[in-house]
Every structure is written in structure tokens, then in C-alpha cells.
C-alpha positions as a Markdown table, in Angstrom:
| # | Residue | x | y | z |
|---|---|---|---|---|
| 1 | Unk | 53.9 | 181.1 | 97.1 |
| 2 | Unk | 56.7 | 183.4 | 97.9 |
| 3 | Unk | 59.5 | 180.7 | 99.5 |
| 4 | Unk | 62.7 | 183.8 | 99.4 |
| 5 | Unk | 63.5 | 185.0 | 103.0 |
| 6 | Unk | 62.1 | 188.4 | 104.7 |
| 7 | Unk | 64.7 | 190.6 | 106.4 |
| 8 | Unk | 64.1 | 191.1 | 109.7 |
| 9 | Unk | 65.0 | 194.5 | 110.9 |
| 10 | Unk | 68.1 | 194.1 | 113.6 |
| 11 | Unk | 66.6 | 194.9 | 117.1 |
| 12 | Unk | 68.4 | 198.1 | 118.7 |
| 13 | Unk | 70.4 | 197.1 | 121.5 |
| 14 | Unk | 69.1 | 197.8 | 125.2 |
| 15 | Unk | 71.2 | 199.8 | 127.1 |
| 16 | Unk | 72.2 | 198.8 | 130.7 |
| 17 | Unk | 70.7 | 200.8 | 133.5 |
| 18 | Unk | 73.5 | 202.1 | 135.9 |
| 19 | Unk | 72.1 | 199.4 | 138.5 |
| 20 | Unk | 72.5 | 196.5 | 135.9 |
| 21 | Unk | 76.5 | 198.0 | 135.3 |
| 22 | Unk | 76.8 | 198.0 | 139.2 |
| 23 | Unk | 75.4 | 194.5 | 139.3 |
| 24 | Unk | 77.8 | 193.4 | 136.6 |
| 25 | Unk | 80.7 | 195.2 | 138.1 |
| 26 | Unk | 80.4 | 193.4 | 141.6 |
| 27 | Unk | 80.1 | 190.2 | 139.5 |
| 28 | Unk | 83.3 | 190.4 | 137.6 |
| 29 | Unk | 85.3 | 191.7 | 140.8 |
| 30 | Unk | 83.7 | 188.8 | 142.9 |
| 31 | Unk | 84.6 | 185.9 | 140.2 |
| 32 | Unk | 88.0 | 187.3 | 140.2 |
| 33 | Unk | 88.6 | 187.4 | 144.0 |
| 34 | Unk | 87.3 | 184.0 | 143.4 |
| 35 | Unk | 89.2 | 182.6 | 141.1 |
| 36 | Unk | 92.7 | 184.7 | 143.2 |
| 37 | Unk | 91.7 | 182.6 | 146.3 |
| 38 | Unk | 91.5 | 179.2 | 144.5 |
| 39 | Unk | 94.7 | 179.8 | 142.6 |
| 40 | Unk | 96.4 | 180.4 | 145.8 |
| 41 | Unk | 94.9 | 177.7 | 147.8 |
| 42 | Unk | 95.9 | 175.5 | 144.9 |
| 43 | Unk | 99.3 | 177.0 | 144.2 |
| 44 | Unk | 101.0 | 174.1 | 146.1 |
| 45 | Unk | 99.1 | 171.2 | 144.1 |
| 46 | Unk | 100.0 | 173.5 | 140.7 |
| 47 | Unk | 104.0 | 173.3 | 141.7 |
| 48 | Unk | 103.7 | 169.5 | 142.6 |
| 49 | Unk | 102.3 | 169.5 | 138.9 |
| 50 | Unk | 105.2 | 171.3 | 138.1 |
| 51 | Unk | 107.8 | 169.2 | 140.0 |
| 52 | Unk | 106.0 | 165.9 | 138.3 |
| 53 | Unk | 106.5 | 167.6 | 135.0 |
| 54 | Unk | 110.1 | 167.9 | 135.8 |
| 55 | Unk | 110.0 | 164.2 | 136.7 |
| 56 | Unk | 108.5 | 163.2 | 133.0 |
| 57 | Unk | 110.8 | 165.2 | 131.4 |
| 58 | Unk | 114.0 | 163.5 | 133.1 |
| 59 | Unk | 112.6 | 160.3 | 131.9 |
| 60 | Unk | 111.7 | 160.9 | 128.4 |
| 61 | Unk | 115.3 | 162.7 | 128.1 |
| 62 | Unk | 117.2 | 159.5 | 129.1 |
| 63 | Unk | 114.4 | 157.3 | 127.1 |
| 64 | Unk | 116.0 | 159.7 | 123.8 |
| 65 | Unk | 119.3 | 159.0 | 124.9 |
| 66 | Unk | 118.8 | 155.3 | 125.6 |
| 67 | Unk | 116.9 | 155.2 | 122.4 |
| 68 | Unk | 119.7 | 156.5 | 120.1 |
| 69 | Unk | 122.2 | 154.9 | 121.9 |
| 70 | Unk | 120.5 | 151.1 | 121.2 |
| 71 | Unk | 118.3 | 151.5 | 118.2 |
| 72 | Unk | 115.1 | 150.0 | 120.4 |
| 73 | Unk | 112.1 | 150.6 | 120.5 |
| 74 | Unk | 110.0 | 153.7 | 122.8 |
| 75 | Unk | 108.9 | 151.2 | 125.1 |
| 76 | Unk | 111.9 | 149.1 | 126.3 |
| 77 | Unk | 113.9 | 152.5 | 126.2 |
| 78 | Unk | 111.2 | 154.1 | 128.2 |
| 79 | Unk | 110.9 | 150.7 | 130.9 |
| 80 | Unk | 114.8 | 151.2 | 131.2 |
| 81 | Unk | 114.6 | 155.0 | 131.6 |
| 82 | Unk | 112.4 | 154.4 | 135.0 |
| 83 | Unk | 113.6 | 150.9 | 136.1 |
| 84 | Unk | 117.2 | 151.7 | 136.0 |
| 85 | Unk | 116.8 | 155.1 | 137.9 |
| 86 | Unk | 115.1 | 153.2 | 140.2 |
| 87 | Unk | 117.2 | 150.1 | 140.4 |
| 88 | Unk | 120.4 | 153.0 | 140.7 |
| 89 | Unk | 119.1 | 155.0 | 143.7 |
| 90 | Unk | 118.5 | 152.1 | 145.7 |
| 91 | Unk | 121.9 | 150.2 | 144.6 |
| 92 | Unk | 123.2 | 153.6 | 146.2 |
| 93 | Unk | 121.0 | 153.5 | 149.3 |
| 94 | Unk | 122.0 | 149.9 | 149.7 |
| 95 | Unk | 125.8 | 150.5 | 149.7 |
| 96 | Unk | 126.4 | 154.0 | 151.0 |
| 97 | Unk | 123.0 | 154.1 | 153.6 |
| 98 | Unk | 124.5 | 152.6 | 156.4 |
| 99 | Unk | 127.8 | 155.1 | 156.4 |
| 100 | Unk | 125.7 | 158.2 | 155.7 |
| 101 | Unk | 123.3 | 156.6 | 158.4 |
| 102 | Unk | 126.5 | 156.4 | 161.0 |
| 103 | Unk | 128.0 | 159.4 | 159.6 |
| 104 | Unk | 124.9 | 161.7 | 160.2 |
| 105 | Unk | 124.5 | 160.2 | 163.9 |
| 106 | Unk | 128.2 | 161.5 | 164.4 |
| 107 | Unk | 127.4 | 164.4 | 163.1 |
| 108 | Unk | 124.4 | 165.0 | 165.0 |
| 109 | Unk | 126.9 | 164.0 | 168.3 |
| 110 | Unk | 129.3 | 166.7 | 167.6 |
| 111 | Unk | 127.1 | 169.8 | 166.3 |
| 112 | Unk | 126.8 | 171.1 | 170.0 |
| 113 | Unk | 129.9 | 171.2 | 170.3 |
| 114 | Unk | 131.1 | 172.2 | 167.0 |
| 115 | Unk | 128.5 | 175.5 | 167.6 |
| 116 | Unk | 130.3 | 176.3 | 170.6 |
| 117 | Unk | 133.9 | 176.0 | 169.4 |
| 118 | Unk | 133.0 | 177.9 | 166.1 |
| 119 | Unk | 131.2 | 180.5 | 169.1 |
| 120 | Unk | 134.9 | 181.1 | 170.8 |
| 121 | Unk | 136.4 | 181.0 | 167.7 |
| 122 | Unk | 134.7 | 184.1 | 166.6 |
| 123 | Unk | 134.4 | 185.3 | 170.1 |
| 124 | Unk | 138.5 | 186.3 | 169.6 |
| 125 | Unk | 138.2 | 188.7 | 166.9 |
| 126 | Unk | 135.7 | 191.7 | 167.1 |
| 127 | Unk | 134.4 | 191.2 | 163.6 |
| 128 | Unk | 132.9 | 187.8 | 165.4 |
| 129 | Unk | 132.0 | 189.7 | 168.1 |
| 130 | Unk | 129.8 | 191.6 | 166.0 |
| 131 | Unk | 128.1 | 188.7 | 164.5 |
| 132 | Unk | 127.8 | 187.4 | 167.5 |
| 133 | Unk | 125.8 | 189.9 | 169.0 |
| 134 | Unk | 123.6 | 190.4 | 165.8 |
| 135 | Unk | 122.7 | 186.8 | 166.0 |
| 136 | Unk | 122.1 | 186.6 | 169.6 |
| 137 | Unk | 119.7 | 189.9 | 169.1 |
| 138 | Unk | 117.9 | 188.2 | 165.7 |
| 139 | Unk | 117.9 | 184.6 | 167.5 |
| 140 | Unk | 114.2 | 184.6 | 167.6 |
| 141 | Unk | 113.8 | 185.9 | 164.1 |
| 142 | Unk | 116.0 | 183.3 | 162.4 |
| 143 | Unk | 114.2 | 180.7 | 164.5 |
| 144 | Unk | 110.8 | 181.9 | 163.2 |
| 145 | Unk | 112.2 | 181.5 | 160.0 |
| 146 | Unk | 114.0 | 178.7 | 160.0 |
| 147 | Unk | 111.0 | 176.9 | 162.3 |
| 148 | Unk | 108.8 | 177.8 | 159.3 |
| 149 | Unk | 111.3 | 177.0 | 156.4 |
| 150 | Unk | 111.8 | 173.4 | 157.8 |
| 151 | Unk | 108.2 | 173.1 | 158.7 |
| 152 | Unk | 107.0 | 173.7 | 154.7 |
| 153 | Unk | 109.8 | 171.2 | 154.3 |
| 154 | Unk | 108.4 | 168.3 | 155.9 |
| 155 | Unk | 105.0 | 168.8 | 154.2 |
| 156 | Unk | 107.0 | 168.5 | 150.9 |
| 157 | Unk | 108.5 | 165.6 | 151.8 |
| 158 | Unk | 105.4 | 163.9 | 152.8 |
| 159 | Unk | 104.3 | 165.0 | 149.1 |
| 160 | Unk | 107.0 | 163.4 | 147.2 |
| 161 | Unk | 105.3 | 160.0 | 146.5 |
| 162 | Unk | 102.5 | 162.3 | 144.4 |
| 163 | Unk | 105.3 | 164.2 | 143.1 |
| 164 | Unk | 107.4 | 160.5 | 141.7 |
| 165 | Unk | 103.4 | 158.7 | 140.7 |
| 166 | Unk | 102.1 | 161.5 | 139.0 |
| 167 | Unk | 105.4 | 162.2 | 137.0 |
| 168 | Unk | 105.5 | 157.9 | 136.0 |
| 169 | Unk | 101.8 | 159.1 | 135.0 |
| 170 | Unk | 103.3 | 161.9 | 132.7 |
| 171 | Unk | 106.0 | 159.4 | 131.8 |
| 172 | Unk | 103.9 | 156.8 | 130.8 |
| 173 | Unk | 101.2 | 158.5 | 128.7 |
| 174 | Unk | 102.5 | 162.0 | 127.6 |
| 175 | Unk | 100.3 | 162.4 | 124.7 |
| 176 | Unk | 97.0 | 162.0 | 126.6 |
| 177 | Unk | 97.7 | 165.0 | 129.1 |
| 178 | Unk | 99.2 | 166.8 | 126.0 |
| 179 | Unk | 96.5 | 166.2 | 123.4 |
| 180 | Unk | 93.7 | 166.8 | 126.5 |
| 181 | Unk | 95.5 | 170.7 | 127.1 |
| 182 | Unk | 95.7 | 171.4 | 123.2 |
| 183 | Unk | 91.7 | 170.2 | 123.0 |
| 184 | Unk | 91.0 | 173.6 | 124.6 |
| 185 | Unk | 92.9 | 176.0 | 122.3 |
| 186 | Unk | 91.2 | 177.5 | 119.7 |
| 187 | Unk | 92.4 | 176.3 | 116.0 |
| 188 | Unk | 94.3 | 179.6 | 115.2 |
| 189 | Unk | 95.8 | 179.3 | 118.2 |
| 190 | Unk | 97.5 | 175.4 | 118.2 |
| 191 | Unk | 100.3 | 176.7 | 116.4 |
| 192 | Unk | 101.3 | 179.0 | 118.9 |
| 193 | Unk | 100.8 | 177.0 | 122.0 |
| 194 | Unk | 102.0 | 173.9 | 120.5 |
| 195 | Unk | 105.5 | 176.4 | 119.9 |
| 196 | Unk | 105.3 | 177.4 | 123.4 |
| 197 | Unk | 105.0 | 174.1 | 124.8 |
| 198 | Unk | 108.3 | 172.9 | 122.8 |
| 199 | Unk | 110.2 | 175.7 | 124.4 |
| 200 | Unk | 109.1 | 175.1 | 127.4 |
| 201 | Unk | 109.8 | 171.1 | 127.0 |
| 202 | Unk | 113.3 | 172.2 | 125.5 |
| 203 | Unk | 113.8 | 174.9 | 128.5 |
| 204 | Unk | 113.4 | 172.6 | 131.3 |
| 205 | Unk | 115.3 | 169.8 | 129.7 |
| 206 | Unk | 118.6 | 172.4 | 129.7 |
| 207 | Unk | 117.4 | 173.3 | 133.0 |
| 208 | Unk | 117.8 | 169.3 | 134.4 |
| 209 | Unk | 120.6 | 168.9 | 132.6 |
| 210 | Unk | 122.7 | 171.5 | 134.1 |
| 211 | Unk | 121.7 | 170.7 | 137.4 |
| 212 | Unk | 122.2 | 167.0 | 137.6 |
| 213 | Unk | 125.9 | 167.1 | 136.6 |
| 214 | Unk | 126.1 | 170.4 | 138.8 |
| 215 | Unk | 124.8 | 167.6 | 141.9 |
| 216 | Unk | 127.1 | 165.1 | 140.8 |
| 217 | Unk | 130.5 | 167.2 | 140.2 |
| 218 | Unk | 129.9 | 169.1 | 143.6 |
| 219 | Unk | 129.4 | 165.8 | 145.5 |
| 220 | Unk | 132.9 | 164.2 | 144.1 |
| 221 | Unk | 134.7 | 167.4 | 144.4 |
| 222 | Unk | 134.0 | 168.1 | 148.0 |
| 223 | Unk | 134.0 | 164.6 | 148.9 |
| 224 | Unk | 137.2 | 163.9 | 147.6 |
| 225 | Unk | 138.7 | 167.6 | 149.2 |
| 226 | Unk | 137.2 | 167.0 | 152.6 |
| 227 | Unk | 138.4 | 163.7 | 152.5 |
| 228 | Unk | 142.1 | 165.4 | 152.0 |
| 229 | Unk | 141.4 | 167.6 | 155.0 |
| 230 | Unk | 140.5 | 164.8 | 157.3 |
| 231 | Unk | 137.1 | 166.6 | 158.2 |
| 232 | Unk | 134.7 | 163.7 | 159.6 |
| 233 | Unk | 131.2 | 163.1 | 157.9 |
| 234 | Unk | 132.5 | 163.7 | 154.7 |
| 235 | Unk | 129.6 | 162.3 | 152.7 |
| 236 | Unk | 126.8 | 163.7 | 154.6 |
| 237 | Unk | 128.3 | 167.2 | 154.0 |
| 238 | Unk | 128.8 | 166.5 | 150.2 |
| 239 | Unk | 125.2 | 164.8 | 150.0 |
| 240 | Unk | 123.9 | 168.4 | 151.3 |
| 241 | Unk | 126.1 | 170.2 | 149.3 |
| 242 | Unk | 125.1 | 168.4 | 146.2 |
| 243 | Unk | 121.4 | 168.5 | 146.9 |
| 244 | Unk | 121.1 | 172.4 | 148.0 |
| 245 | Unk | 122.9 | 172.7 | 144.8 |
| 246 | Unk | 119.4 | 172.8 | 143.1 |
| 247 | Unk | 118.8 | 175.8 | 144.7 |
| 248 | Unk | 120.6 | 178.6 | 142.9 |
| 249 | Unk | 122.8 | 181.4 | 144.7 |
| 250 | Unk | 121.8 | 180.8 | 148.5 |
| 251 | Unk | 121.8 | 176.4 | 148.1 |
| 252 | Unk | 125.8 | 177.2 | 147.9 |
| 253 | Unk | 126.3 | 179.6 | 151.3 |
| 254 | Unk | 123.6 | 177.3 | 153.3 |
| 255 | Unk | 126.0 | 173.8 | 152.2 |
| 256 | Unk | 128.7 | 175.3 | 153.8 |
| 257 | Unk | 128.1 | 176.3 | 157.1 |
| 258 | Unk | 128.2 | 172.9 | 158.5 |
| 259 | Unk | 131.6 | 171.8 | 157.0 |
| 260 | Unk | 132.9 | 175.2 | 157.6 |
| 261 | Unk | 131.8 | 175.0 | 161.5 |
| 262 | Unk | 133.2 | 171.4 | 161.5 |
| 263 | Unk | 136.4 | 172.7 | 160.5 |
| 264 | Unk | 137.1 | 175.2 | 162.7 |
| 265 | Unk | 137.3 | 172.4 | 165.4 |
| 266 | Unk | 140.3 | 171.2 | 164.2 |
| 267 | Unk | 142.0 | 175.0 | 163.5 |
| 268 | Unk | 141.1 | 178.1 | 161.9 |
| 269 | Unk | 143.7 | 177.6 | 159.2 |
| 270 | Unk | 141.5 | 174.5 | 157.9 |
| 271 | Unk | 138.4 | 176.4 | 158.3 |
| 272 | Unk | 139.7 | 178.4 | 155.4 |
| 273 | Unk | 141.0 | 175.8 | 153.3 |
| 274 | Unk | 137.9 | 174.1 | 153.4 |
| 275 | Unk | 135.6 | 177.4 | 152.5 |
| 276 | Unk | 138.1 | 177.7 | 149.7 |
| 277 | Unk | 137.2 | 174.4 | 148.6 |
| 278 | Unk | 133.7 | 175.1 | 148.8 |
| 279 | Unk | 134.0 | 178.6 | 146.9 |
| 280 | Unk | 136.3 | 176.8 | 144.4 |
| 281 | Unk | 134.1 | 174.0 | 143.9 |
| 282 | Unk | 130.7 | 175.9 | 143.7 |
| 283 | Unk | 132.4 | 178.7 | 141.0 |
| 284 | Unk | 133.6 | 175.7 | 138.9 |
| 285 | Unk | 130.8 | 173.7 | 138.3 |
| 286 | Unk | 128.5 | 177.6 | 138.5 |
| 287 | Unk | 130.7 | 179.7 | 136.1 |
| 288 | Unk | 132.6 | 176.9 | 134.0 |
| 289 | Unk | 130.4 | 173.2 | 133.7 |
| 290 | Unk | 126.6 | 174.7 | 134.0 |
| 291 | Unk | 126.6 | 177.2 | 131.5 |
| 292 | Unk | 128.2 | 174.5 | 128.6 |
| 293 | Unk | 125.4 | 172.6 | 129.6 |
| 294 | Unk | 122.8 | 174.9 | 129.6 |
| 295 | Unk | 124.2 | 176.9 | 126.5 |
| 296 | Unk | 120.7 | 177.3 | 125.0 |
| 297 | Unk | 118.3 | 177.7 | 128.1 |
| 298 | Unk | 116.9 | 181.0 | 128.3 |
| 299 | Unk | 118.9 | 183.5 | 129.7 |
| 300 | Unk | 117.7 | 184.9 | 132.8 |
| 301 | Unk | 118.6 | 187.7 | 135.1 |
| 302 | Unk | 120.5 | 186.8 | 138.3 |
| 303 | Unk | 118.2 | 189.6 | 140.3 |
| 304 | Unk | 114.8 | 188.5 | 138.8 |
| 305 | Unk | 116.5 | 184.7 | 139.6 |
| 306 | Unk | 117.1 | 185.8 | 143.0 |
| 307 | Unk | 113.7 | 188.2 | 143.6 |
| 308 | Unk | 111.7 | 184.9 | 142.2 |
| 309 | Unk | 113.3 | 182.8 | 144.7 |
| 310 | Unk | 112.4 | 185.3 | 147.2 |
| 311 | Unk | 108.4 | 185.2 | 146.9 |
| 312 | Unk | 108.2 | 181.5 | 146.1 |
| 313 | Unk | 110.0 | 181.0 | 149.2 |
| 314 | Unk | 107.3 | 183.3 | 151.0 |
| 315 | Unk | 104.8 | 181.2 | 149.4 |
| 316 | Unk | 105.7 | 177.8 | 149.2 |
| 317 | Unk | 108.6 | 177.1 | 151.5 |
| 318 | Unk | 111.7 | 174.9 | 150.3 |
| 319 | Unk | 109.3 | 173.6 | 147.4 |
| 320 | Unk | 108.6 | 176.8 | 145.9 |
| 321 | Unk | 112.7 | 177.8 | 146.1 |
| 322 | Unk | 113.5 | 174.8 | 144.1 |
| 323 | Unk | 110.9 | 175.4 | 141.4 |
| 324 | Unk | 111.6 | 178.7 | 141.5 |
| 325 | Unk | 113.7 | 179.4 | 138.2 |
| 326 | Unk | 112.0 | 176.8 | 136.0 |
| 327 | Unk | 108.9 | 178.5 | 137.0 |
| 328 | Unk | 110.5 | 181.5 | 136.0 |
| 329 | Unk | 111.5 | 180.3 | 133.0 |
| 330 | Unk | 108.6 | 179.3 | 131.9 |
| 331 | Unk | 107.2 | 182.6 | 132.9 |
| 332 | Unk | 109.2 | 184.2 | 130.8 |
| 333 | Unk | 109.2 | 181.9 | 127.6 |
| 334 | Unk | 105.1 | 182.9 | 128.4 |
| 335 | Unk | 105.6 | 186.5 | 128.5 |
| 336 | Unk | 107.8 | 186.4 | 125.3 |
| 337 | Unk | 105.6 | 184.8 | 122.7 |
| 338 | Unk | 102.3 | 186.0 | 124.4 |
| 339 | Unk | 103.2 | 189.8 | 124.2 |
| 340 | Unk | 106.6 | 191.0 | 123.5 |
| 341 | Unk | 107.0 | 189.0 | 120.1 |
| 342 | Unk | 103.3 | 190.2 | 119.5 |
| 343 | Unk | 103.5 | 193.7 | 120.3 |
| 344 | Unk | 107.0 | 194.1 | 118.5 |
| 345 | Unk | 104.7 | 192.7 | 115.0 |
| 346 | Unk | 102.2 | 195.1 | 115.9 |
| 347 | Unk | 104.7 | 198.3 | 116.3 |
| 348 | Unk | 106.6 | 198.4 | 113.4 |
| 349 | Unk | 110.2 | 200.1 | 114.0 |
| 350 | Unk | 110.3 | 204.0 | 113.5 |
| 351 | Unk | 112.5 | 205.1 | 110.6 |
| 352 | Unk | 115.3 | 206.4 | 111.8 |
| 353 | Unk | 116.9 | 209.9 | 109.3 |
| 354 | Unk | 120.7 | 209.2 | 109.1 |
| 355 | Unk | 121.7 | 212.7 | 109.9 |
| 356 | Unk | 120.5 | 212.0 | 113.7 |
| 357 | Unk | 122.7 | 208.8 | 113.9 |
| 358 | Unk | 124.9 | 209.7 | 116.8 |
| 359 | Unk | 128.8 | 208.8 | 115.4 |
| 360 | Unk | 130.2 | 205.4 | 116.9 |
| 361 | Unk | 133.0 | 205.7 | 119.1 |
């Protein structure tokens, strides 16, 4: 009996009709919209994913550090990371709540006023004039946008205790979300992502670093410069300088408004000195402390910084501002090893003849 295997003759592929090709067309457009509208109803739930990440990844950099430091194990290093963070913010609630408690009722007391001093301070030049009128004509635009603004920031502060569980989640068990992501990459493709992810991890790490010391130095130089200048609620203006400091380029002009308002109730000539202090304090720690810091995060460009905190803004309201360049970051670390560093193996460089060299200068 003849046991070898008969080849079967390949059946001839069956064309589409043009209905089938509409059919399939609507299909793929549909599961796109689809797949567009859940992405943006779960953008937010994405960047509290993000900000948790960000949470991990502060805790498993002072685990290292607390790890080196004392030769102990992952674990204890890892409890301390997280119980001493913990056990410090609320050493510093304990001792300095009740004076940034009093200091933001004063201030609170005294902003009417302050408004209208600063009002008739700039109502004696005409260059104040002029602001004046172009804020009286834009008042209900900034109030839109400031009534939204604030609004998207309330929701994200009823989110934070996701944000701080789920990032004691990633803190806790890394390996389980990591291992659970790389499960779905094809074989020849782990290498790749698994290089990606440690740039990312490395990335965001240079990212937190930079701005951490940028929240502390701001808060002890302004502290300690209002303080000379006898302006009152000096630790509630610090505390907002130091935490708008996470938000690049416009954090810096909204912290000072308050002090510098504050300041010209007591004269015009300390109004200065204290925006000087603000400039001087937010170029130090901007042009000089950050960048030693963050020597070896990716470089990105102010203008895409700024146009990134622009739409996230748009989208996600004080939340998406904050994220905004390590989301970026990580956009571009994406855009790097997914295409350019492909498409530069792909095009090999053109020879260039030497007699078309244009002469150095």
C-alpha cells in the first residue's frame, strides 16, 4: 500500500468583490474610530498609569541607593524606601502644617487687597494701564480658563490615592507587571522592547532626579530670600514655588505672581527685588543644578517641551502639564528605536565623491 503523501494542488485565491472590499473598508475605519474613542476616554486612567510609574520608579531608585549604602537585603531596603518617605512627609506635615495652615489663612485675608494695591500700582504708569485694560477686556476668557484649569485640578487630586496605591503596587511587585507586558512580544522582538523599557526606566529616573532637588533648592532659596525681604507667608509662597517647579517653563512665571503682588504692598522697589529673587533662583537651579543632574536624560527641544505642554494641558488639565515631558520623553525614546534607528539600518549613507566636499571655513 502506497503510505508517501499526494500533493494537493494549492487552491487559487478568490478574489474580493468590490462589495466585500467596501465591507472590509468600513470595518477597518470603524474599529479604528473605535479603538480613537476608547484611547481618549481612557487617556486619563493611561497618565495615572504613568504618574504611578513615576511613583515605583522613585522608590526603587532610593531602594538602590539605600541598598548600596547598607549592604541589606531588596526587601528591608525596599520597606525603608516607602516607610521612610512616608514617615518624612508626615514629620513635615506635623511640624510645619499648622504655620502653612495660619500662613495661607493670612494670605487668603490679604489677597483682596494685595490685588487692588498691585491694580494702582500699575494704574500710575501707562504700560500698566495697558495691561490693565487687556485684562479687564480678556477677564472672562482667563476665567474660563482658569475655572477649567482648577476644575481638572480637583479631579486629579481626588485621583491621587490611585495614583500613591497603584505605584506601592508597581513598587512592590515590578517583575509581575514587567514579565506580564514582555509575555506579549513576539521572541525576535524581546530584545528590543526589553532595550526600550531600560531607557525608558533610565530616562525617567534622570527625569525625578532633576526635579526633586530642583523642588527642594527653590523652596530654601526663596524661603530664606523672602524671609530677608520681610514679605509675610513666606512658606506658602515657597511651597508653590517649589511644587509648580514640576511644571517646566510656565510653573516658574505662575509661582511668582503671588509673591510679586505681595510685594508691591510694601513698595515697588521690593517688588523688584523680590522678582529678581525669583528670576535668580529659578535660572540657578534651571540653567546650573538640573542639567548636572540630568546630564544623561534625553535631550529634548524647549519648543516641542513647550508645544507638548500645550495639548496635554488641552487634554488633561494640570495632570497632563505635569506628565507632559516624561511623556514626551518616552515618546521620543519610542520614536527613536522604533523608526529612526531602523530606517537609518535600512538606508545605508550615500557615498559622497571628495571633489564635491565644500572647503571648511
Amino acid at each position: 500500500m502506497d503510505t508517501t503523501p499526494q500533493k494537493t494542488t494549492p487552491r487559487p485565491k478568490r478574489e474580493l468583490t468590490y462589495i466585500q472590499k467596501v465591507w472590509h473598508t468600513v470595518g477597518i475605519v470603524a474599529l479604528l474610530v473605535i479603538v480613537v474613542l476608547i484611547a481618549r476616554v481612557a487617556f486619563n486612567v493611561l497618565l495615572m498609569i504613568l504618574a504611578a510609574t513615576l511613583i515605583a520608579t522613585y522608590f526603587h531608585g532610593l531602594g538602590n541607593i539605600i541598598q548600596r549604602k547598607t549592604k541589606w537585603g531588596r526587601k528591608p531596603a525596599m520597606a525603608i524606601s516607602v516607610g521612610g518617605t512616608f514617615a518624612i512627609l508626615a514629620a513635615l506635615l506635623w511640624f510645619m502644617g499648622t504655620k502653612i495652615q495660619h500662613q495661607v489663612a493670612q494670605l487668603s485675608h490679604t489677597l483682596p487687597n494685595t490685588i487692588n494695591a498691585a491694580r494702582g500700582k500699575l494704574a500710575e504708569t501707562p504700560i500698566g494701564q495697558q495691561v490693565l485694560t487687556y485684562l479687564d477686556d480678556n477677564s472672562g476668557k482667563i476665567f474660563v480658563t482658569a475655572q477649567h484649569f482648577f476644575s481638572t485640578s480637583f479631579g486629579v487630586l481626588g485621583n491621587i490615592y490611585i495614583i500613591m496605591f497603584l505605584g506601592i503596587f508597581f513598587t512592590v511587585s515590578p517583575t509581575v507587571y514587567k514579565n506580564g507586558f514582555m509575555i506579549i512580544i513576539p521572541p525576535d522582538k524581546k530584545e528590543l522592547w526589553q532595550c526600550i523599557m531600560n531607557r525608558v526606566n533610565f530616562s525617567l529616573k534622570g527625569w525625578l532626579k532633576g526635579t526633586l532637588l530642583s523642588i527642594v533648592l527653590i523652596f530654601i532659596m526663596l524661603t530664606i530670600g523672602l524671609t530677608i525681604m520681610g514679605i509675610p507667608a513666606v512658606l506658602v509662597l515657597a511651597l508653590i514655588a517649589a511644587m509648580l517647579k514640576i511644571i517646566p517653563n510656565f510653573g516658574s512665571l505662575i509661582a511668582m505672581i503671588p509673591g510679586v503682588l505681595l510685594a508691591l504692598t510694601v513698595s515697588t522697589n521690593t517688588a523688584v527685588i523680590v522678582t529678581l529673587i525669583y528670576i535668580v533662583s529659578q535660572t540657578v537651579v534651571s540653567n546650573i543644578v538640573t542639567p548636572i543632574i540630568q546630564n544623561k536624560i534625553i535631550n529634548l527641544p524647549p519648543a516641542l517641551t513647550i508645544i507638548s505642554q500645550v495639548i496635554m494641558g488641552t487634554l488633561s488639565g494640570a495632570l497632563g502639564i505635569i506628565l507632559a515631558v516624561p511623556l514626551l520623553a518616552i515618546i521620543v525614546i519610542l520614536a527613536d528605536e522604533l523608526y529612526v534607528k531602523k530606517i537609518n539600518e535600512d538606508y545605508p549613507k550615500p557615498e559622497i565623491d571628495a571633489k564635491h566636499v565644500p572647503l571648511a571655513d
